[in-house]
C-alpha distance (Angstrom), angle and dihedral (degrees) to the residues before:
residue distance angle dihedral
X1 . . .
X2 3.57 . .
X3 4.11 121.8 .
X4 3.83 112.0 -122.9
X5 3.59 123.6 -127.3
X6 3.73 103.6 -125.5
X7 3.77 105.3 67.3
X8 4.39 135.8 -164.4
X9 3.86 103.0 -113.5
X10 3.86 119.7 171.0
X11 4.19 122.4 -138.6
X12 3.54 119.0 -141.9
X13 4.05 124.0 -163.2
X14 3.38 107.5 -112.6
X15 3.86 99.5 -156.7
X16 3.86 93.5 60.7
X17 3.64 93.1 46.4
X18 4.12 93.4 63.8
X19 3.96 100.2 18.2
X20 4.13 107.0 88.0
X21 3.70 92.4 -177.0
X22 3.28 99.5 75.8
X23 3.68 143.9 153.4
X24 4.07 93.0 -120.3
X25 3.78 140.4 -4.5
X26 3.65 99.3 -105.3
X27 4.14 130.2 92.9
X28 4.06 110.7 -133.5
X29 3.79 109.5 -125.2
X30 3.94 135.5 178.8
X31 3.65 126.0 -170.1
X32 3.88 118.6 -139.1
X33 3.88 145.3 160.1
X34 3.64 137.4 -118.7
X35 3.89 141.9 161.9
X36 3.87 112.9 -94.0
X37 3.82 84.0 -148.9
X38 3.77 106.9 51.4
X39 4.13 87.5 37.2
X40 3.59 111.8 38.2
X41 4.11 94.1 159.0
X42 3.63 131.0 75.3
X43 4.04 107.7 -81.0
X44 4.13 125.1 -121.2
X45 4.09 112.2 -170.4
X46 4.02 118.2 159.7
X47 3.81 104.2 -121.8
X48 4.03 124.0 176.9
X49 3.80 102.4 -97.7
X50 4.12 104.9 -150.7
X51 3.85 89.0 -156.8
X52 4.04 96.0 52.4
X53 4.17 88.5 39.1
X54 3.86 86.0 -134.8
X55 4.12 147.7 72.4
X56 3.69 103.8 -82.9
X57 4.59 133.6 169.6
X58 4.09 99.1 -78.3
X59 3.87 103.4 -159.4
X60 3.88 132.7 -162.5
X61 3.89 117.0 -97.7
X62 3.72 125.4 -167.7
C-alpha cells in the first residue's frame, strides 16, 4: 500500500511548552495536513493558543 502525499501532522504552541508560569496546565494543540512533497521542513503557523489567551508560533511535533 502506497503512502499518500498529504500527511496528519499535529502543531503544538510553543510558548506553553517552555513558559511555567502559565495561565493553566495544559499545552494548546491543533491538528492539520500538508503535502510531504511541497513542504519537506518542519511547519511554523501562528494559531490562537486558548491557554496563553493570545496568537502565539505553533510548531510541528512528531
Amino acid at each position: 500500500m502506497a503512502k499518500g502525499v498529504r500527511i496528519i501532522i499535529t502543531l503544538e504552541c510553543t510558548e506553553c511548552r517552555t513558559n511555567t508560569d502559565k495561565r493553566s496546565a495544559g499545552v494548546s494543540r491543533y491538528t492539520t495536513t500538508k503535502n510531504r512533497r511541497n513542504t519537506t521542513g518542519r511547519l511554523e503557523l501562528k494559531k490562537f493558543c486558548t491557554h496563553c489567551n493570545k496568537h502565539t508560533v505553533h510548531k510541528e511535533i512528531k
